[in-house]
N, C-alpha and C positions, 0 to 999 in steps of 0.2 A: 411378542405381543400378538404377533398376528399370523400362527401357523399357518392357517388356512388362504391364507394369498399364494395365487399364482403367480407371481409379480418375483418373488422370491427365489424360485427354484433354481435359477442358473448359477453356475461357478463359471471363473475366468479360465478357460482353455487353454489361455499360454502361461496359465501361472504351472509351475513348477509343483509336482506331487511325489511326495517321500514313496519309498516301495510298502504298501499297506502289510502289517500284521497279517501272520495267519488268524483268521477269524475263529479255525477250528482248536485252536490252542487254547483251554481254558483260560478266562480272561484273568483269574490268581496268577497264575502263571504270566498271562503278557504282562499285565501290569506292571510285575516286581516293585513291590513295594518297598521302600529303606529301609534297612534295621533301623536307622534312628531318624524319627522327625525332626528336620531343624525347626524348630520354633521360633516367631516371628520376635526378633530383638530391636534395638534399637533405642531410642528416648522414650519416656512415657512410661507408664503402668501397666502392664500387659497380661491380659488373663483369657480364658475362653469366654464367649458370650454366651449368652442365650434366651431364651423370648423376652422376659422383662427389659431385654435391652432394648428393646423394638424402637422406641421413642427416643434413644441417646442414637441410635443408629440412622433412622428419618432424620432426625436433627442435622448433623454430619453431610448424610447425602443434600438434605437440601442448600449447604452452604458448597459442597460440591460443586453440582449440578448449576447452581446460581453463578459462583468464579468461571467453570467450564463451559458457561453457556449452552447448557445442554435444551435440547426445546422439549423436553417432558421433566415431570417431578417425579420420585417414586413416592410412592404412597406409604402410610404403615399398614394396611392390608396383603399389601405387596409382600414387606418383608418377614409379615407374623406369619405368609405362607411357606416363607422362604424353611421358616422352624417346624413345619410338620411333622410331626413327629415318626408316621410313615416311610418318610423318606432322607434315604443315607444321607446327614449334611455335617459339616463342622464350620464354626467360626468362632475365630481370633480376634481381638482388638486391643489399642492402646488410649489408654486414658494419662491427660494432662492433670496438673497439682489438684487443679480446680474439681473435677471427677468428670469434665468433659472428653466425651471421645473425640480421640484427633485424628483414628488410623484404623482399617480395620478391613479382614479377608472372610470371603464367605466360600464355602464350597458345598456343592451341590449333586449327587446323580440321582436322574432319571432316564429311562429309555425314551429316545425320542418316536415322530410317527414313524420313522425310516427305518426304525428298532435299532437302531445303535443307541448303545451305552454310552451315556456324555454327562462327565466331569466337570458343570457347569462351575466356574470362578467369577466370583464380583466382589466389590469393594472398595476403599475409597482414602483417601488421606487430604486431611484437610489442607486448605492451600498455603499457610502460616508455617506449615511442618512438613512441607514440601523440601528438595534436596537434602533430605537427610537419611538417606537408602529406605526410608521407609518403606515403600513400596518395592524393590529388592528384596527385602527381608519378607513381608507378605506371599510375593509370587515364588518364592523357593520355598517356602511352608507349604502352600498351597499345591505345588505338586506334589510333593510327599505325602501330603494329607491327601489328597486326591486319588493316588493311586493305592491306597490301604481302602480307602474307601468304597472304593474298585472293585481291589483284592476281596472283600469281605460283602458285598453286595449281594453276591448272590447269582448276581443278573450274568449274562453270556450274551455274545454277539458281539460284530465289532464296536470298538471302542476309541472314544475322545476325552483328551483335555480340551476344555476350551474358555478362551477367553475374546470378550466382545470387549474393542479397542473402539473409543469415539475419539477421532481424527484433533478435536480441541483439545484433550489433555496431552501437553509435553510432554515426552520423553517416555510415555509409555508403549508406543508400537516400538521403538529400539530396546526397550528391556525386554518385550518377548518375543522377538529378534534374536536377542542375544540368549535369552534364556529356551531356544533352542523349538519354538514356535513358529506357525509358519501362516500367511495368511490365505485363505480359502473361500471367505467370502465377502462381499462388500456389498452394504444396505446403506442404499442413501434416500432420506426422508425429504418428500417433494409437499409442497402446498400451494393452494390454488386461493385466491381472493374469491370469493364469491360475491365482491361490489362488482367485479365487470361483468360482463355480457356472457350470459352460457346460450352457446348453439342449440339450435333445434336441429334432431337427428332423425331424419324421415328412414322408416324402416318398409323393405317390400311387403308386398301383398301377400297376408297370410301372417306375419311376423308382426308381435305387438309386445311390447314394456307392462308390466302388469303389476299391482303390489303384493309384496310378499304375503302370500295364505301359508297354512298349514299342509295345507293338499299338495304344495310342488315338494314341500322337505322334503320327500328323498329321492322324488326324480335331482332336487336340484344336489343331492348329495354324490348320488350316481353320476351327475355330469361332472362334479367335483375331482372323483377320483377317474372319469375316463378323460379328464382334460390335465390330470397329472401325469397317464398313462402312455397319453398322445406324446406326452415331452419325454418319456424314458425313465418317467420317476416311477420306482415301485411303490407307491404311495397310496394306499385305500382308509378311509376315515370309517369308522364300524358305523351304525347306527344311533346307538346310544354317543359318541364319543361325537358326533354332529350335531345332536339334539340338545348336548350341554353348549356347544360354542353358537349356536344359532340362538338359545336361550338369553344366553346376553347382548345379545346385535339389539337394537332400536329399529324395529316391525316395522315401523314407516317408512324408515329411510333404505330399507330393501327392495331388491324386485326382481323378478324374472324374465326372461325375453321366451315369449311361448311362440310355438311353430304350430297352427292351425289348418295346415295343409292337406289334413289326413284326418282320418277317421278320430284317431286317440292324440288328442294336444302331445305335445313334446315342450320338452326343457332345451331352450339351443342355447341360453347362456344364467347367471347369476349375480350377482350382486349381494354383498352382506357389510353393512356398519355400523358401527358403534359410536359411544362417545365416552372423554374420559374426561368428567367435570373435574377432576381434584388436579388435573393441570391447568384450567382455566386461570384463575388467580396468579398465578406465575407466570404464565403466556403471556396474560394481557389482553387474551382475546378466545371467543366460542368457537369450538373445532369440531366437525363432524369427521369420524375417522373408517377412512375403507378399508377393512377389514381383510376381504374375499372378492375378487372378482374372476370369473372364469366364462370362455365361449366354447363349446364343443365346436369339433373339425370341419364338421358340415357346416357352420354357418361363421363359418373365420371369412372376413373381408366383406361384410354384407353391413357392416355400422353396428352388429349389435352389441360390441363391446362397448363404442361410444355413447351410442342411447342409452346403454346401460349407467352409466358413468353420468351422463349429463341430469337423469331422471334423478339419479342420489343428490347432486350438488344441488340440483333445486328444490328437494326436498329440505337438505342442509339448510337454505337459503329461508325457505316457507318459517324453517324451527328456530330462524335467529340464529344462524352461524355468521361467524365470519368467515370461516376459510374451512378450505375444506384437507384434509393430511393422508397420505401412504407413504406405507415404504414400500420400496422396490428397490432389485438388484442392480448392480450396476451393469451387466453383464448378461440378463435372463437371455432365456432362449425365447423367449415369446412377445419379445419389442414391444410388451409396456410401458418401460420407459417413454418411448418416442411416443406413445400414441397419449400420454398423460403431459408430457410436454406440447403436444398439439391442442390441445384442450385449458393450455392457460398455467398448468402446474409449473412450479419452480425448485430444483434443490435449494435446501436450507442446510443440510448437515447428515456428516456420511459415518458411520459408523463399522468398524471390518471386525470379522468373525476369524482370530486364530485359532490354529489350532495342532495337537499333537497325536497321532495314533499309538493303539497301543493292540 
């Protein structure tokens, strides 16, 4: 949801990491695809989907999502992109007497910003047709489908399966556990009430909170990628490829910390968010969502990440929000966490990033 958070980028350093793939191996070759795909068996009706499913598949997720307690909805925008037709995908499902979907595996690649190849898996089985290998049968499809997909891509560079595990659903981080998966990353979703008290964050002389114009884009882009830089990530977002994710943030609720010290203003920090009304109705409540926030090196410990932070929630606050949501790592190297827990934020729900190389 939210590539461009700094808040993300850390992995856990005592977790355990498999010996990486040669990367210089054409990825047909790491891949190894099966001669024979198992296909997804089981109870049910079972056939390939494809876009006119969209509405049997939202329906599904939202009975999902709802049992699992998940705190977002997926959209059908979501998953009509899921079928682009651009992009390498395949999906499976099982339908009950009635023609309802009860089960069903998506898989997915794109290159991510990092340029690895990633074999993105989602999908879902309804909670009624749950312990019935269902989802065993799904996730062994799904890597076989996954690494043809691979195979046949096109694309080079390293490469992943991957699968996002939210900590609510049973018995699904032991199936990819067992099915030979490893966990890598951990994103857990914090939110902050915007009924209590937001701090005022006095910044020094020279430094000032400003709202988002057009004129900082790409200074605030350039801070972007030298505040990924600073942490070890090879991470640079192009111009055009900032200008589409800046296009959908909510203009208001952004802003800049300028450094006016010097002849030519400076970008010393950013802020970017959005909102996703088609989870409201299901929440139960107005969410402004931070997107992006980043402080370049020189002005780390000076509050202007908090200002930063506090000037959104009030804006949030101005637009009728109730609470305000990020995710972040559990683990970052840039102790966001802490400093979002200092400010009122609370976890609600952690979600972990498996995964397999190839």
């Amino acid at each position: 949801m939210n590539f461009l958070d700094l808040s993300r980028l850390g992995v856990d350093p005592s977790a355990p990491r498999p010996e990486l793939p040669d990367p210089g191996v054409p990825l047909a070759v790491r891949a190894a695809p099966p001669r024979h795909i198992r296909l997804p068996g089981g109870p049910g009706r079972w056939r390939a989907l494809h876009v006119g499913d969209t509405r049997a598949i939202v329906v599904l997720q939202r009975i999902v999502e709802d049992h699992d307690r998940i705190p977002y909805r997926t959209t059908e925008a979501e998953i009509i992109d899921l079928f682009e037709p651009s992009v390498p995908h395949s999906a499976y499902g099982a339908f009950d007497d009635a023609g309802d979907l009860v089960a069903y595996g998506f898989v997915r690649v794109q290159t991510t910003e990092t340029s690895t190849v990633r074999a993105t898996c989602s999908g879902g089985v309804h909670p009624a047709w749950r312990d019935k290998a269902l989802g065993t049968s799904i996730v062994a499809w799904q890597g076989d489908i996954a690494r043809h997909l691979l195979a046949k891509s096109g694309l080079e560079g390293p490469a992943q399966i991957v699968h996002f595990a939210d900590e609510n659903v049973d018995g699904m981080i032991d199936l990819l556990v067992r099915s030979g998966f490893t966990a890598r990353r951990w994103y857990t979703q914090m939110r902050r009430d915007l009924a209590e008290d937001i701090p005022y964050v006095e910044l020094g002389t020279h430094l000032a909170i400003e709202p988002w114009s057009p004129v900082w884009s790409d200074q605030a882009r350039r801070a972007h990628n030298q505040a990924f830089s600073d942490y070890g990530q090879s991470l640079a977002v192009a111009p055009d490829q900032w200008e589409r994710h800046v296009g959908a943030m909510v203009p208001e609720w952004c802003f800049v910390a300028v450094d006016r010290s010097k002849d030519r203003a400076r970008v010393a920090g950013y802020i970017l968010a959005s909102k996703w009304e088609e989870d409201w109705p299901a929440l139960g409540w107005r969410e402004g969502y931070i997107e992006a926030l980043g402080v370049l090196a020189e002005w780390r410990g000076r509050g202007v990440g908090r200002s930063l932070l506090t000037h959104t929630m009030m804006a949030f606050r101005a637009a009728g929000m109730d609470f305000a949501g990020i995710d972040v790592d559990h683990d970052d190297p840039t102790g966001a966490q802490h400093l979002y827990a200092e400010l009122g934020f609370e976890p609600t729900h952690r979600t972990i990033m498996y995964a397999t190389d190839l």
